[in-house]
C-alpha positions in Angstrom: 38.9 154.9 -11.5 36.7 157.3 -12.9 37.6 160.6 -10.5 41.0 159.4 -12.1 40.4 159.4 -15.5 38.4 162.6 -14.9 42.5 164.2 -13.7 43.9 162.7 -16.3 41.6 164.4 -18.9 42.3 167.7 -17.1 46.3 166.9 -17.5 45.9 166.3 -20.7 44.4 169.4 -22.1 44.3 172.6 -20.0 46.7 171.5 -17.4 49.7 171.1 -19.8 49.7 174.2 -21.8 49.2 176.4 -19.0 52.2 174.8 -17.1 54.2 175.5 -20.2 54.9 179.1 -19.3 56.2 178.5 -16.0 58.0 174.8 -16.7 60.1 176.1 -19.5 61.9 178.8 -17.8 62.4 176.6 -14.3 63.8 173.8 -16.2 66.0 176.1 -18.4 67.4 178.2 -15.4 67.4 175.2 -12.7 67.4 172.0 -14.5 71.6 171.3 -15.0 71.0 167.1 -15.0 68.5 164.9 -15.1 68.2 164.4 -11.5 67.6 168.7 -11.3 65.1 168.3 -13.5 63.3 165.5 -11.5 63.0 167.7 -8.4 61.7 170.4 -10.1 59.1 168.7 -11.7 58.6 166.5 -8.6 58.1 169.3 -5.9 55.9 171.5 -8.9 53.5 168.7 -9.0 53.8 167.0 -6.2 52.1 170.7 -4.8 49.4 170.1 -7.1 48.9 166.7 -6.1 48.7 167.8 -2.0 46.4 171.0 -3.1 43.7 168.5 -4.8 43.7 166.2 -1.9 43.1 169.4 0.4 40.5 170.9 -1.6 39.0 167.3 -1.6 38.9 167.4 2.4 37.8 170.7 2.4 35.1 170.0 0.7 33.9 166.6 2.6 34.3 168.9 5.9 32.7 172.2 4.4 30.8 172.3 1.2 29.0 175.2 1.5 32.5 177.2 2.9 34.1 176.0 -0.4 30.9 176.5 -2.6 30.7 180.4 -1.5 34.2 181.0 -0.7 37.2 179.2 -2.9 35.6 179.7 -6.4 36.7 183.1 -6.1 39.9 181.8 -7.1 41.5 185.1 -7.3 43.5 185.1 -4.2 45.2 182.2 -5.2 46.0 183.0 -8.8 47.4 186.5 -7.2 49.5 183.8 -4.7 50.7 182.1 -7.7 52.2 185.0 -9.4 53.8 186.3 -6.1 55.4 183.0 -5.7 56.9 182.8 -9.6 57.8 186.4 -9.3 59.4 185.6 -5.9 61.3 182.5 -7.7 62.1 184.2 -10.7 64.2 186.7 -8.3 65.9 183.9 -6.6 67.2 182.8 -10.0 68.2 186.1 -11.0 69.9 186.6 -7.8 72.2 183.3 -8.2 72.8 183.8 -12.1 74.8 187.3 -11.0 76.1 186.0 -7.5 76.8 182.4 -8.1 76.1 179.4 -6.0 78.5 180.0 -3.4 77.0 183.1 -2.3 74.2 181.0 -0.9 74.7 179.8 2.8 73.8 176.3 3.6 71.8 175.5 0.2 69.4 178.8 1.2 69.1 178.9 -2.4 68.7 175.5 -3.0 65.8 175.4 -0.2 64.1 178.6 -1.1 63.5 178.2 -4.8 62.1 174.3 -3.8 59.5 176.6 -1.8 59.2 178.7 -5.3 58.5 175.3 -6.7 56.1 173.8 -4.2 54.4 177.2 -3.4 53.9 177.6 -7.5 52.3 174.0 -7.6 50.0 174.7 -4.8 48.6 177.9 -5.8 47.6 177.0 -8.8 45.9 174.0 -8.7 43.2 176.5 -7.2 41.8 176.8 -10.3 38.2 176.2 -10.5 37.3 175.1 -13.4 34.4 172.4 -14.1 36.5 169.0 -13.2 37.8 170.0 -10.0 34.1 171.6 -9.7 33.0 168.2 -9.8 35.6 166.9 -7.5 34.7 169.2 -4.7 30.9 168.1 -5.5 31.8 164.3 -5.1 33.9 165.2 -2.0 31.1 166.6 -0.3 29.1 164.0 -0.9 30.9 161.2 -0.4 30.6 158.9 2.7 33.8 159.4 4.5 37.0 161.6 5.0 39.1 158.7 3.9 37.1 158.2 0.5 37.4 162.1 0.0 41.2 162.1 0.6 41.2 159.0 -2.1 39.3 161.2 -4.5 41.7 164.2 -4.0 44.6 161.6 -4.2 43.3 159.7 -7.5 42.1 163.2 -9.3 45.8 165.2 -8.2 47.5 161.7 -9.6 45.5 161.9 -13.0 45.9 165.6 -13.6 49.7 165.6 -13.2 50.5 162.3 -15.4 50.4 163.7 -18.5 52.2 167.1 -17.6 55.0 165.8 -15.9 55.6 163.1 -18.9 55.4 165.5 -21.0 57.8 167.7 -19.7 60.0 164.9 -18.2 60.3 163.6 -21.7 60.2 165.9 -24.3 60.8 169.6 -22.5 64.0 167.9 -20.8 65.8 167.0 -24.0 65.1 170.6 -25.6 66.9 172.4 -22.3 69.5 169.6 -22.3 70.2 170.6 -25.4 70.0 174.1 -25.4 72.7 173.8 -21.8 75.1 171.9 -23.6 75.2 174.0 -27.2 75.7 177.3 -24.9 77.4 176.1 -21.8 79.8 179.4 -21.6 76.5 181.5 -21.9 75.3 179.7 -18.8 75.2 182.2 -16.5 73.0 184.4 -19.3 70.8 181.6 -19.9 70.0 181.3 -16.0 69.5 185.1 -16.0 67.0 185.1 -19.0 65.1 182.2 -17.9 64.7 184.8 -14.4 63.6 187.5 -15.9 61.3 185.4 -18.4 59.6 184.1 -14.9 59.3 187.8 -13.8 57.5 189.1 -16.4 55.2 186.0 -16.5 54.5 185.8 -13.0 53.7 189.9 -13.5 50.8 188.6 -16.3 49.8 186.3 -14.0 49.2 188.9 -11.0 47.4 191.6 -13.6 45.1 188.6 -14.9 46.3 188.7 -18.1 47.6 185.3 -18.3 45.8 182.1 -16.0 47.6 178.8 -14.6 
């Protein structure tokens, strides 16, 4: 319970507003109903959720590999911005060409990898709570009980976030979809290029998941 509580104090400060950047313009540009919205959120944090449970088992099977090499976490924020900028083109791309220019739901598929990808990346963050999950991993007494702790900390840092945006961020683009359906396509567009220029902060360091 407590390697829960311990996520769900990390979701409840840091982890929210730094999602905020990146959230807003998916659910703007992808989110058309409330089942959109669902995936999005969904495949975002169920990334974060996996990336804790790896880093979890990484740590029971290599403490000092993790200790000396994955708190340089500067790979992984670079990762993360590739992977918004990278989504942030598919968007573009479909606001100007339209669904139907995508074969088989390639769209569809590759921006769920823009979600997922995003999710995972950035949960590579290394600040003191998932310091201290890593430090319980390791020491814990089996790879079951370090998958748990992964499990239980990825759980407790995405409940707040996802509620959050879920509940509250949902209604503002439902909103904002509805008041200017005919500027859809615009919306979509400026929701792209919003993602651009954010996953561009991201990759110069300016700006940190």
């Amino acid at each position: 319970m407590g390697i829960f509580l311990m996520g769900l104090q990390l979701g409840a400060t840091a982890c929210t507003l730094s999602c905020m950047p990146v959230m807003i313009p998916l659910l703007l540009g992808s989110a058309d109903n409330k089942r959109d919205a669902t995936t999005v959120l969904t495949q975002y944090f169920g990334a974060k959720v996996f990336a804790y449970t790896l880093i979890a088992l990484i740590a029971f099977f290599g403490a000092d590999f993790v200790k000396s090499h994955l708190p340089d976490s500067a790979l992984f924020s670079k990762g993360a911005a590739l992977f918004v900028i990278a989504l942030g083109g598919v968007m573009l791309y479909q606001a100007f060409k339209g669904e139907n220019s995508c074969s088989a739901g390639a769209c569809r598929r590759s921006k769920g990898l823009g979600y997922i990808g995003t999710g995972f990346f950035s949960s590579f963050n290394f600040c003191l709570p998932v310091s201290t999950l890593i430090a319980m991993s390791a020491l814990s007494g089996s790879v079951e009980l370090s998958a748990l702790f992964g499990l239980l900390f990825g759980l407790g840092a995405v409940t707040v976030p996802f509620l959050f945006f879920y509940l509250f961020i949902f209604r503002i683009t439902s909103t904002v979809l509805t008041e200017f359906s005919r500027h859809k396509k615009r919306l979509k567009a400026g929701s792209a290029l919003l993602l651009i220029f954010i996953g561009g902060m991201l990759y110069s360091g300016i700006i940190h998941l």
